[in-house]
C-alpha positions in Angstrom: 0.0 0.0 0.0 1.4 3.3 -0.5 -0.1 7.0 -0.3 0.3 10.2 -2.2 0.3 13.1 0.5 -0.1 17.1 -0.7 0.5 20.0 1.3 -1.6 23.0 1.1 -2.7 22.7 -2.5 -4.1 25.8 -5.1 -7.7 24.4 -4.9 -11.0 25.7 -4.7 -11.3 24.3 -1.0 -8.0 25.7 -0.2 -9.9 29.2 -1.0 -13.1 28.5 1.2 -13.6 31.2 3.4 -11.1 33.6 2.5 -11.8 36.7 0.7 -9.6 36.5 -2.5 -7.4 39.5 -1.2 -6.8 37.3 2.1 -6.1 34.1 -0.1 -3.7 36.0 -2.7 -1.8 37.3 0.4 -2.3 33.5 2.3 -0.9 32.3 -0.7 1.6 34.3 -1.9 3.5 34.3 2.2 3.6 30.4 1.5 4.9 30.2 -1.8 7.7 32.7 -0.3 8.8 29.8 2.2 8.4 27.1 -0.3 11.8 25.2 -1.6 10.1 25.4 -5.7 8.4 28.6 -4.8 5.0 27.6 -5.6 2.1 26.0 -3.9 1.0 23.1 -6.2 -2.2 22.9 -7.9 -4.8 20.0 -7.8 -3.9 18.7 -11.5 -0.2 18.6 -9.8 -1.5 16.3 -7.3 -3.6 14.2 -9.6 -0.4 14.3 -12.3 1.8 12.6 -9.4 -1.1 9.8 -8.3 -1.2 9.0 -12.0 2.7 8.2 -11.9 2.6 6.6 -9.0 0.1 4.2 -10.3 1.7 3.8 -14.2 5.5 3.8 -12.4 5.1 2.1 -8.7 4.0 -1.4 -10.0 7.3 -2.3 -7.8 6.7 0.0 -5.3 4.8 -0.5 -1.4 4.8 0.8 1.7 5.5 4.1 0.6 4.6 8.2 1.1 4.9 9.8 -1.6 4.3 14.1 -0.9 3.9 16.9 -2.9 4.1 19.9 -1.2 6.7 22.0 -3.0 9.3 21.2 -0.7 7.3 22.5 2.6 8.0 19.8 4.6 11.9 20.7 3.9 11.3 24.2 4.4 10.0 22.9 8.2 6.5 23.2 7.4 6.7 26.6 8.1 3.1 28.6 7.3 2.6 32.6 7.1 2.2 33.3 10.1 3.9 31.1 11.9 7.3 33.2 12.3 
């Protein structure tokens, strides 16, 4: 078994609740701590759980994150510093 595990993603539900100002400036304080300086989008996700299907035949017991690097970065969020 293996699991595909985003970070904050660009996605509509990422945006509920937030006024687009507050998400542009949510969003834009993130990507600034991010290792590939941007947050990924939900077709990035979906891209990445496609090759892990097509290319992980061999693979189990893995997970597999895409999060830009955040988790490098020490998971730091706007705010947070």
């Amino acid at each position: 078994m293996n699991a595909v595990c985003p970070g904050y993603a660009d996605t509509r539900w990422a945006r509920a609740g937030l006024q687009d100002e507050a998400y542009e400036r949510f969003k834009a304080g993130l990507e600034a701590t991010l290792p590939l300086g941007r947050m990924p989008s939900a077709e990035d996700v979906a891209e990445t759980v496609l090759w892990f299907l097509a290319a992980g035949r061999t693979v189990t017991g893995q997970l597999l994150v895409v999060d830009s690097g955040e988790h490098m970065a020490g998971g730091i969020a706007p705010g947070d510093g």
